[in-house]
N, C-alpha and C positions, 0 to 999 in steps of 0.2 A: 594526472589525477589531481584534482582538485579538494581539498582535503579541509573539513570544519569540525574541530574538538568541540566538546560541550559535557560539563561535568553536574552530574545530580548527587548529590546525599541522600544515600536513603536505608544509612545504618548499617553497610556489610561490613565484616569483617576483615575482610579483602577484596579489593577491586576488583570488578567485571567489567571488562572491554566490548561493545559492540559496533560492529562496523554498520550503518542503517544506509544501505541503498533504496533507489526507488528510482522507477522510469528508465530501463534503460531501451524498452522497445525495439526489441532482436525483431529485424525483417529478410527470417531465412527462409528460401523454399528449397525444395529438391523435383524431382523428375516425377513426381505423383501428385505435385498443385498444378490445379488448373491456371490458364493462362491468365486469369483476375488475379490470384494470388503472386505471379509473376510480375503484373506488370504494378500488383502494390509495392512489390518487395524492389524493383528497380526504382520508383519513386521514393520509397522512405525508406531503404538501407543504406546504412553506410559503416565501412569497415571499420570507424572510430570506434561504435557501439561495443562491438566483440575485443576490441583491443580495450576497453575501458572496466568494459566485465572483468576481463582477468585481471587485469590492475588491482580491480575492487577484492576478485579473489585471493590472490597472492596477499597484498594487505592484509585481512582480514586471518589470512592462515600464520602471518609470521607477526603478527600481532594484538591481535582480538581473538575472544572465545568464543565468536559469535558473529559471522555474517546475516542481518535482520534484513531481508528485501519486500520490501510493501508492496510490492504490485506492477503492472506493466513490465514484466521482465517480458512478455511476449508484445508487439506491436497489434498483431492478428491471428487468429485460428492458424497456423500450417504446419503440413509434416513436418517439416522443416525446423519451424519453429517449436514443435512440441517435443522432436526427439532431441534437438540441445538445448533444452529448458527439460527435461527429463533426465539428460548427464548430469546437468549443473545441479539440480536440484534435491540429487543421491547423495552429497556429497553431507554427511553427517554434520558439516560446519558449518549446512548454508539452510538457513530459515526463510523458509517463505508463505506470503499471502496473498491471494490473486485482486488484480486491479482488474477496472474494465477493461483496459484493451487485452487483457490475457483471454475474455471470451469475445472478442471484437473479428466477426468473420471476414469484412473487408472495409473498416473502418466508417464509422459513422455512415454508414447505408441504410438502416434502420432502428425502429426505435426499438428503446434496451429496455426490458420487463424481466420478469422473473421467468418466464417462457421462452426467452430468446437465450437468458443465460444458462439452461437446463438443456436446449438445443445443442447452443455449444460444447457446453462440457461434456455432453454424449459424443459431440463429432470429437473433441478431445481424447475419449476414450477408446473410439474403435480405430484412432490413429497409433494406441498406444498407451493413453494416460500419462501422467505426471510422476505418477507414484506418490505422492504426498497430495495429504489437507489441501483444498485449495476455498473450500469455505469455511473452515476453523481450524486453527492450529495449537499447536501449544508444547513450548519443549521446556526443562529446568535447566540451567546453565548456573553452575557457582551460587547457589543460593537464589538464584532470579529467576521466575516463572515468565519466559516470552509467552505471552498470548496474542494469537493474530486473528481478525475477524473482518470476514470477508465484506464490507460496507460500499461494497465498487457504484453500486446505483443509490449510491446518497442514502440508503434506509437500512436499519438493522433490523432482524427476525427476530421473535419473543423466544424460537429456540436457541438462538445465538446468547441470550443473555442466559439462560439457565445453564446453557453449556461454562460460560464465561462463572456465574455463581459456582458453581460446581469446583472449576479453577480457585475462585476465590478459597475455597475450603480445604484447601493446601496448605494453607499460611502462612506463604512465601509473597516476597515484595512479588507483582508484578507489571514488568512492560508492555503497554498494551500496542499490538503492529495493528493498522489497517493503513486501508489506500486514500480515501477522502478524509482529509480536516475536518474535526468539530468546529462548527460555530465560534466566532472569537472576537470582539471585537474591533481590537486592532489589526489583525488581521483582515477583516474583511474591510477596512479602511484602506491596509495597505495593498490591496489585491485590485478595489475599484482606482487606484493613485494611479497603478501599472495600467491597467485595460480599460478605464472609464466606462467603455460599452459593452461591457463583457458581464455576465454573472460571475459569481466568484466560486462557485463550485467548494462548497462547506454545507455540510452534513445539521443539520437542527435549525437554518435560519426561520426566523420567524416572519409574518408579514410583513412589519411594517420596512424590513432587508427586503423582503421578496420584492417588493412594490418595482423596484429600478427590475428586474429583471425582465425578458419577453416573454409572454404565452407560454410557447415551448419548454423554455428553461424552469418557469413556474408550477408547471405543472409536475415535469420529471423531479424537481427536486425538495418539494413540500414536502417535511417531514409529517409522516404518520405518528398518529397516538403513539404508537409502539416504541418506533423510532426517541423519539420526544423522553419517553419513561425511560429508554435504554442510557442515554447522555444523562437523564438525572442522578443512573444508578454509579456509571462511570465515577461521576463527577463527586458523588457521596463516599465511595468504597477508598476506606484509607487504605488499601494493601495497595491500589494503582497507583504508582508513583510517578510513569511518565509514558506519556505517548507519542509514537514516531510513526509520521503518515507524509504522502508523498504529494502525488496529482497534479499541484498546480507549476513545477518546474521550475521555481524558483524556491531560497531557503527563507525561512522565518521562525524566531522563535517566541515565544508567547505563555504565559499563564491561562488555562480555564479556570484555575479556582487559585488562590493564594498558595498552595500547596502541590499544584499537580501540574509540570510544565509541558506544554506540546510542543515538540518539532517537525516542522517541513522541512523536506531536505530536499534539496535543488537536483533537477536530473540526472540520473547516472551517466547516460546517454552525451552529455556533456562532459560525462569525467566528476562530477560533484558526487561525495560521501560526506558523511557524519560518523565521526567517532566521536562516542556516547561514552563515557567513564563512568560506573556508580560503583560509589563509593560509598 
């Protein structure tokens, strides 16, 4: 396990611990996937993933108050993967928020709209369900409000932020979990350095960012009005003190506003976590 501390102030009284995984991309099937879901799961499984999970668990149990998992804890739709992401995910110590590939039926096969990810999550449920929020969440831990919000397709819904105001009316610091990055500067500097030909996959870019990207990428990731007022609201609200989001598989850390810091946190799937101190 690959291990990065990172400590915020944000006035407690006593320290709260979180362990912030993301990506670790479980590629389980059993005897009731079809042969596509087999032969994903023989291409992109590997036993490191599940041995890296418990790592992340155990940490997180004999040390933190609070395992935060942003997303992609599944690689694809499968029984398989839903009934031990269903174990894990009962476990009162492990928070979670859905990434894309947690509704991804056999990986980038088609395109991802709000229709595809409602498909999914139906197929998710007549295999069983999750039993937990997988489009908002929200737990109290030690004085600290995790908020998690499901942003898997680059855009946030106007319900999502009334939900999130709603939170705010607690009047508890809180952590804000999603799976795609806000928009950030240096970040998206340092995300074109790594993949030059690549979009960079962040939530609010504006055109004159879009411009380097293709067609495709451009269109999926154009933030909406909505979108747009949701990052302003973020970014205004003094109770949010720090945001932990995963996606792009490497770690970085960043300022959106002088006061509110964001973490990426590098693969689980690789063994990379973030312990998160607020103090």
């Amino acid at each position: 396990m690959e291990l990065i501390r990172s400590t915020v102030e944000i006035g407690l009284s006593k320290p709260v611990k979180l362990l912030h995984v993301t990506d670790t991309h479980l590629g389980l099937v059993d005897d009731r996937d079809n042969e596509r879901k087999h032969a994903l799961a023989n291409r992109l499984s590997t036993p490191e993933k599940e041995q890296y999970l418990n790592e992340h668990i155990a940490y997180a149990k004999a040390n933190c108050d609070l395992l935060v998992h942003t997303g992609d804890l599944m690689d694809f739709v499968s029984y398989g993967n839903v009934e031990k992401t269903r174990q894990i995910v009962a476990d009162e110590d492990f928070f979670f928020i859905a990434g894309n590939h947690d509704y991804s039926q056999y990986v980038g096969e088609a395109w991802e709209d709000d229709a595809y990810r409602m498909n999914s999550y139906m197929d998710i449920e007549r295999m069983g369900g999750l039993g937990v929020p997988m489009f908002f969440n929200a737990r109290t831990v030690g004085g600290v409000n995790v908020v998690g919000i499901d942003n898997s397709y680059y855009q946030f819904a106007e319900w999502q932020i009334l939900r999130l105001k709603e939170e705010v009316k607690k009047g508890l610091p809180i952590v804000l979990a999603f799976h795609d990055p806000l928009f950030e500067e240096s970040l998206f500097r340092y995300h074109r350095e790594r993949q030059p030909h690549d979009c960079t996959y962040l939530v609010g870019c504006d055109e004159a960012h879009l411009n380097c990207y293709n067609e495709f990428r451009a269109v999926q990731q154009r933030p909406t009005k909505t979108t747009l007022e949701a990052i302003d609201y973020i970014k205004s609200e003094p109770l949010i003190r720090v945001i932990l989001t995963g996606h792009l598989h490497f770690s970085f850390e960043s300022l959106l506003t002088p006061t509110l810091p964001q973490f990426v946190t590098g693969g689980a799937y690789d063994g990379v976590a973030r312990e998160v101190t607020l103090v």
